[in-house]
C-alpha positions as CSV (number, residue, x, y, z in Angstrom):
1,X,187.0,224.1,89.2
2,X,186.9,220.9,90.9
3,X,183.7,218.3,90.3
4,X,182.9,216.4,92.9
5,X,181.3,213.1,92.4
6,X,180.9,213.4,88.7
7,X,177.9,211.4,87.5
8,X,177.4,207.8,86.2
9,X,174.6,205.1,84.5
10,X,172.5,203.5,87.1
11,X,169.6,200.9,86.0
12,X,166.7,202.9,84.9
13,X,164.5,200.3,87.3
14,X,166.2,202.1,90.0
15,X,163.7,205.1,89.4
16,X,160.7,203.3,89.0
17,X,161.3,201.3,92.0
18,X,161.4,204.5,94.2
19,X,158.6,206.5,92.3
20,X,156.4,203.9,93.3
21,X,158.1,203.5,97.3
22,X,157.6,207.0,97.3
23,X,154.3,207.5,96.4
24,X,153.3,204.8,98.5
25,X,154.5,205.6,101.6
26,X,152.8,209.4,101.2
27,X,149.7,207.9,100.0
28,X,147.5,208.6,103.3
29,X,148.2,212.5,103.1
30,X,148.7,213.2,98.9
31,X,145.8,213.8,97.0
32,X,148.1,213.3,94.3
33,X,152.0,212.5,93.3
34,X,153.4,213.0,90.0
35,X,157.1,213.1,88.4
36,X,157.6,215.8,85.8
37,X,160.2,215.6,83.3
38,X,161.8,212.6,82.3
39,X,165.1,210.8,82.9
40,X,166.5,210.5,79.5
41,X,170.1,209.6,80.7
42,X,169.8,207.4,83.9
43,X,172.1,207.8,86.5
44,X,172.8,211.5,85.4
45,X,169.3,212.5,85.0
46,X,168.0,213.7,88.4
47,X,164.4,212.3,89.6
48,X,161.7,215.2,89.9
49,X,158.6,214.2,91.5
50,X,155.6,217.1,92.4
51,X,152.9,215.9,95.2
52,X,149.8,217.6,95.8
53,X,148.9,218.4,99.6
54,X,145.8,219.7,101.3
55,X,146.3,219.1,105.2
56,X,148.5,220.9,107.7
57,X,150.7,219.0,109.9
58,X,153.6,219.8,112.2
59,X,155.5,216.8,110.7
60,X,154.6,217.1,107.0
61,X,158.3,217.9,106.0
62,X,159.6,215.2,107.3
63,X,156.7,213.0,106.1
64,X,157.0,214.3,102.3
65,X,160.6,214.0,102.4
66,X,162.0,211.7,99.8
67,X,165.5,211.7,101.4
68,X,163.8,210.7,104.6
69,X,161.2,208.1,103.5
70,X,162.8,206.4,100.8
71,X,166.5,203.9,101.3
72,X,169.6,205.2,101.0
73,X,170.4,203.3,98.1
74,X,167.4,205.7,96.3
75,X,168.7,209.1,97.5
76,X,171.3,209.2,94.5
77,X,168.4,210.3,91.9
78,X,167.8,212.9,93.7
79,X,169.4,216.6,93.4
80,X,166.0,218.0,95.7
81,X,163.1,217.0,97.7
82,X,159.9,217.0,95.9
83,X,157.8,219.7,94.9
84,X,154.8,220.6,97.0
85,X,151.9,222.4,95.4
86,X,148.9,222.8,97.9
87,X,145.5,221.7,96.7
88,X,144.3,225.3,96.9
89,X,146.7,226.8,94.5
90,X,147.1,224.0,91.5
91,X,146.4,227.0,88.7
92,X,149.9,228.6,89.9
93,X,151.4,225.6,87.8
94,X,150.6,227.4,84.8
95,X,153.6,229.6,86.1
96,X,155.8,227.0,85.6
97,X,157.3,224.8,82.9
98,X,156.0,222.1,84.5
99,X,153.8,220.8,81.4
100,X,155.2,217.1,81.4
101,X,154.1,215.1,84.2
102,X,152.6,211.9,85.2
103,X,150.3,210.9,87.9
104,X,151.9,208.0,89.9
105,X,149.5,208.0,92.7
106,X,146.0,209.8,93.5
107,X,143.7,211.4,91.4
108,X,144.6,213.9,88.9
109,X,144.5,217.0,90.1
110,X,146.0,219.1,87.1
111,X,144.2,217.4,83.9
112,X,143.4,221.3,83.5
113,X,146.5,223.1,84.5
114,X,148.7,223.7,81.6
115,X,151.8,226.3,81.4
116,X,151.0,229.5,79.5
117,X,153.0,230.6,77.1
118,X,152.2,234.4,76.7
119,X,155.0,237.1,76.2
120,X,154.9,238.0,79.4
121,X,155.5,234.6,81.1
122,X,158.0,234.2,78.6
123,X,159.9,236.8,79.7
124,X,159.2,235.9,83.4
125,X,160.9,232.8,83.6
126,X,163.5,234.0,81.4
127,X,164.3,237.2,83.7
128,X,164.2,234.7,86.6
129,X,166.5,232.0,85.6
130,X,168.8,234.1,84.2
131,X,169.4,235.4,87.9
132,X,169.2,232.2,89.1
133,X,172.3,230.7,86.6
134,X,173.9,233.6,87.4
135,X,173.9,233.2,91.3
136,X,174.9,229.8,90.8
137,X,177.9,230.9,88.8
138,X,179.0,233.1,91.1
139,X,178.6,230.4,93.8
140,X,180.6,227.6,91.9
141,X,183.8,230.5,91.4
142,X,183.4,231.4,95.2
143,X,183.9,227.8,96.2
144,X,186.2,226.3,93.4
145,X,183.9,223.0,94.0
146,X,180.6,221.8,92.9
147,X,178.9,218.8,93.0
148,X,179.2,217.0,89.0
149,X,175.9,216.0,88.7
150,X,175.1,219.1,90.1
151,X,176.4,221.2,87.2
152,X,174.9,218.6,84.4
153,X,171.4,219.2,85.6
154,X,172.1,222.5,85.8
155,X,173.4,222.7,82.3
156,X,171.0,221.0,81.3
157,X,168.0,223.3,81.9
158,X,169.6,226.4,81.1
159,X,167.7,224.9,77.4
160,X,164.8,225.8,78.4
161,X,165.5,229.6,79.7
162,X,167.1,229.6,75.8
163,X,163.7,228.3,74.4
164,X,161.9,231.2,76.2
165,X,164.2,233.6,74.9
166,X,163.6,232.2,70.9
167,X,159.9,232.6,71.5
168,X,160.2,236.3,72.6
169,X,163.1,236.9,70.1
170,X,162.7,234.9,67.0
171,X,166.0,233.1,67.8
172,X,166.9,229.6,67.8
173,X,169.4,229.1,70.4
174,X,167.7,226.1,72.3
175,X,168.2,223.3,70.2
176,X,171.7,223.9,69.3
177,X,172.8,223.8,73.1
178,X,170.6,221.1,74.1
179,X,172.0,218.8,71.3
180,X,175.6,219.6,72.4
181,X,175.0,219.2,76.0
182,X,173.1,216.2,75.1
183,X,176.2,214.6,73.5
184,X,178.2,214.9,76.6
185,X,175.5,213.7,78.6
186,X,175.4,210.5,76.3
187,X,179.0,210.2,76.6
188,X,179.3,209.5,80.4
189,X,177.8,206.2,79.4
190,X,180.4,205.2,77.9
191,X,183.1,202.5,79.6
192,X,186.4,204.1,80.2
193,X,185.1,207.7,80.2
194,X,186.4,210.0,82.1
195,X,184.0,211.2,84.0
196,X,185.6,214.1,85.0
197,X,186.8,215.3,81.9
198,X,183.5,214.8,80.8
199,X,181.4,217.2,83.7
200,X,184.7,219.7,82.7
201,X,183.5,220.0,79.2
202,X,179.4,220.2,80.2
203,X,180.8,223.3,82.8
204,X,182.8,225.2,79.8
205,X,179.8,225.2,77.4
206,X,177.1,225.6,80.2
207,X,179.5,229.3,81.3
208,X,180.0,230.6,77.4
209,X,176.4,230.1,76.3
210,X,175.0,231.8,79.5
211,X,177.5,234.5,78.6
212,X,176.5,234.2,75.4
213,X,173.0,234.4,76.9
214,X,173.7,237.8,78.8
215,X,174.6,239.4,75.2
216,X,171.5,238.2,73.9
217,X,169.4,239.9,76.5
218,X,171.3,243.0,76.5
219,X,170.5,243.1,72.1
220,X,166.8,241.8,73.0
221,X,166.5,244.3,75.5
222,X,168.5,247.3,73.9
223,X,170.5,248.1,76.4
224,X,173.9,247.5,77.1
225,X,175.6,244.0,78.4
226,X,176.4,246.2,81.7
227,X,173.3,247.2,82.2
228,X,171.8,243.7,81.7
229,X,171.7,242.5,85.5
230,X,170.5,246.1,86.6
231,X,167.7,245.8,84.2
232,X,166.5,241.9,85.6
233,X,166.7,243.0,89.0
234,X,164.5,245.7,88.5
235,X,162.1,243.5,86.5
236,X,161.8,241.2,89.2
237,X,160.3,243.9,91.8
238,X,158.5,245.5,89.1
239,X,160.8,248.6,88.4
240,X,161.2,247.7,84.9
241,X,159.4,245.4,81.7
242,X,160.8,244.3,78.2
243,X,158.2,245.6,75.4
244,X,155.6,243.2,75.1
245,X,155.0,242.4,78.8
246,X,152.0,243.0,80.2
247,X,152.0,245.1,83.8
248,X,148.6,243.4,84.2
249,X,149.7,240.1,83.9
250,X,153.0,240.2,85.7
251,X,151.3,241.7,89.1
252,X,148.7,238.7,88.7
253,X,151.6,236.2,88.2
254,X,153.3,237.8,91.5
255,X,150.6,237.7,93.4
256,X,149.9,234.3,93.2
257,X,153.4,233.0,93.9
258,X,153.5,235.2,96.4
259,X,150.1,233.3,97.7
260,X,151.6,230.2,97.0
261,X,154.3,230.8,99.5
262,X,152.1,231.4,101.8
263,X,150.1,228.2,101.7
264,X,153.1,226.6,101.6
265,X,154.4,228.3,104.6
266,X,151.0,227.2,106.3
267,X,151.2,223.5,105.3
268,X,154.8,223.7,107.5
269,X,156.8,223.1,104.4
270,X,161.0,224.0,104.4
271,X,161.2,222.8,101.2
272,X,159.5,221.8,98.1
273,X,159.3,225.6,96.1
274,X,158.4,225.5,92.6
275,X,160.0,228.9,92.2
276,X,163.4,230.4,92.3
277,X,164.1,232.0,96.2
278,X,166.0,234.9,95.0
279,X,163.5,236.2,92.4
280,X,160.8,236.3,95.4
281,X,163.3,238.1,98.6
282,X,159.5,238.8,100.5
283,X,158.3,235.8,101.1
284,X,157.6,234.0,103.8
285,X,159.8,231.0,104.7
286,X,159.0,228.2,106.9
287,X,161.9,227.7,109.4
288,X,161.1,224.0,112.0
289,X,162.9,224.6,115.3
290,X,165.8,222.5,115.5
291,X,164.2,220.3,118.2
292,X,161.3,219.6,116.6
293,X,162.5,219.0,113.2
294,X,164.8,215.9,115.1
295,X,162.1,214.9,117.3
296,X,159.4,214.6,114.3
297,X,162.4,213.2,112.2
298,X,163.2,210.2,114.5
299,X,160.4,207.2,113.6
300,X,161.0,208.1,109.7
301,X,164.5,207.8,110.2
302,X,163.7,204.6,111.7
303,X,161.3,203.8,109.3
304,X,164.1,204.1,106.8
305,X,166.7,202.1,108.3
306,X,164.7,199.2,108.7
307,X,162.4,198.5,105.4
308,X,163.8,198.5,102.0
């Protein structure tokens, strides 16, 4: 596998500088701009940021864009645009693991909003992520090449599809892995690393604990490791449940992702999901004709090019 651009330290000011760019220059059209997470290790952790929108507009992916709005010099902390949640569906956080946040501009709009933690949602985001790591995976082999800082963030949250699994199972998987992974995270400050070696090492123990992973459903699940990707896929569309989920709760969850899609499709948005594509095939995506997208494009572009 080759890793391309393997990460590196950057000054930590560098993120506040272009949280607080950012959430200026959307001020007129968020009601409110937070970045969840944190960035423990800076320069190799990746800047999330979440912005609460109400209005439609035929421009508003170009005007949310951080990779459009912000310098050049910014778009390094970035592995994705921001997340977009519309005003009208801020309870569909709870579907999330979105719990720490903080409000950089605007008022707070999710003082309430809290992730649940019920079996079922366990199981949810566990289901989903494991198809997600798994599609990456596959991905990464196809291509022989992935982006380094890539496949530390990557690596990196696969902890928290292990922490769902302990809750539903008893285990405790997540802490281990997250210590180990951040060891090696921790060691690409050092001077005279090698970087690549480094990434290398993050890759091999992110691939044996998600295989590790896929044996661990298949015991939680009682079925057998071959029939552990069968069984997720037919989870996701409903087909199938662990014991302990509730059918109830899962068509409620669906139903309002699948709604939040759909606002999101509304507010002209072609990026900015809070939830994985693959574990939702139905929904509705917003596609901006190639003409338009330049046309709306041009004065941030310019806007970009000429501030700092």
């Amino acid at each position: 596998m080759n890793f391309l651009s393997p990460p590196g330290p950057l000054p930590k000011q560098w993120y506040e500088d272009a949280i607080e760019l950012y959430a200026r220059r959307v001020s007129l059209r968020a009601r409110a701009v937070y970045q969840v997470g944190s960035v423990a290790f800076p320069g190799i952790s990746d800047l999330d940021l979440l912005v609460v929108v109400e209005k439609e507009a035929s421009d508003n992916s170009q005007y949310f864009s951080a990779l459009l709005r912000l310098p050049k010099r910014f778009h390094r902390l970035f592995l994705h645009e921001p997340f977009i949640l519309p005003a009208s569906m801020v309870n569909v956080l709870q579907y999330t693991s979105h719990g720490r946040r903080r409000l950089i501009g605007g008022r707070d709009e999710l003082a309430a909003v809290e992730p649940l933690l019920t079996v079922t949602e366990r199981w949810s985001k566990l289901l989903e992520s494991y198809q997600n790591f798994q599609i990456f995976l596959g991905q990464c082999n196809a291509r022989a090449q992935v982006s380094g800082r890539l496949v530390v963030a990557v690596a990196s949250s696969l902890r928290y599809a292990l922490a769902d699994l302990d809750a539903v199972s008893g285990t405790d998987h997540a802490s281990s892995y997250a210590a180990a992974i951040d060891e090696l995270r921790l060691q690409l400050f050092h001077e005279r690393v090698d970087a690549q070696l480094i990434v290398e090492r993050i890759w091999v123990c992110f691939v044996a604990e998600l295989s590790l992973l896929k044996d661990r459903l298949s015991s939680a699940l009682s079925i057998s490791v071959q029939e552990v990707s069968k069984f997720v896929d037919d989870f996701l569309i409903g087909k199938r449940v662990p014991d302990g989920v509730s059918a109830a709760e899962f068509n409620a969850r669906n139903q309002s992702i699948d709604r939040y899609f759909t606002e999101l499709y509304h507010l002209r948005f072609s990026f900015g999901y809070l939830f994985f594509l693959a574990a939702h095939p139905g929904i509705r995506r917003y596609k901006q004709p190639r003409a338009l997208r330049y046309l709306l494009q041009l004065p941030y572009t310019l806007e970009r090019v000429t501030t700092r």
